[in-house]
C-alpha positions as CSV (number, residue, x, y, z in Angstrom):
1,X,7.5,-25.1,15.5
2,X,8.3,-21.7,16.9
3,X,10.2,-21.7,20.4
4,X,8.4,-18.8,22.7
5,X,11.6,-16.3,22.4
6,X,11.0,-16.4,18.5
7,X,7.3,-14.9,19.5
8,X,8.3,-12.6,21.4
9,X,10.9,-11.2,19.2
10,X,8.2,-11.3,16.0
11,X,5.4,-9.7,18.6
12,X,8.0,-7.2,19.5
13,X,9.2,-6.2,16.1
14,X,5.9,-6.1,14.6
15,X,4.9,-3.6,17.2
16,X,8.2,-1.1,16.7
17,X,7.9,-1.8,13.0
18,X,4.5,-0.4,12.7
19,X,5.0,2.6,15.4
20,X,7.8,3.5,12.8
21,X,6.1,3.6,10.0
22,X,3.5,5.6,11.4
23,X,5.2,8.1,13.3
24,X,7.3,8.6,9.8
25,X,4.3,8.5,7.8
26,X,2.6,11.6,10.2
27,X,5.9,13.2,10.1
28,X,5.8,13.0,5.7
29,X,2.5,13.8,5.7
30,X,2.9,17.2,5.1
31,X,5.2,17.1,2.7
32,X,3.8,14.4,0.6
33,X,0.2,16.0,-0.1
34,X,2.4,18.8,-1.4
35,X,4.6,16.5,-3.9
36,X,2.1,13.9,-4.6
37,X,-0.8,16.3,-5.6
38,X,-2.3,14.7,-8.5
39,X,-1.2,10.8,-7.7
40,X,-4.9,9.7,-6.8
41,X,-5.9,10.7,-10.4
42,X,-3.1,8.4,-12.4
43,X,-4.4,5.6,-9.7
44,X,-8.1,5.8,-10.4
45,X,-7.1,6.3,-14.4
46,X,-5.1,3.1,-14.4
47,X,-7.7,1.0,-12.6
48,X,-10.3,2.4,-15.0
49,X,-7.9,1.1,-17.7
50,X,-7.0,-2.4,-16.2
51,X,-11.0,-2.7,-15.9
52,X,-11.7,-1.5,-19.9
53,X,-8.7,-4.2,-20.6
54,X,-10.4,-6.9,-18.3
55,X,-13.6,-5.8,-20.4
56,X,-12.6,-5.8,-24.1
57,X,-11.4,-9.1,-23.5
58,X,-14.6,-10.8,-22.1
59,X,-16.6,-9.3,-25.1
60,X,-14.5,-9.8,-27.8
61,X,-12.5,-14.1,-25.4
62,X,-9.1,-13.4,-26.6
């Protein structure tokens, strides 16, 4: 299906790929916990909303 150049390419981008991401991430990190302070709070809200949503419609099987 795949010839063995096209796995080594994929292989060998998945690699660089991900050694990008995280040297930029460690680089960011930094100056994202100083912009994105209060982010983790709107996260947990919403999933405690999707869950009251997912709740109100079992008791009530709209």
């Amino acid at each position: 299906m795949f010839s063995t150049g096209q796995w080594f390419f994929a292989i060998c981008f998945l690699i660089v790929f991900t050694l990008i991401i995280v040297f930029t991430y460690a680089k960011d990190k930094k100056l994202h916990a100083k912009n994105y302070k209060g982010v983790k709070w709107v996260g947990i809200f919403f999933i405690i909303f999707i869950i009251i949503l997912f709740c109100i419609k079992f008791f009530f099987k709209i």
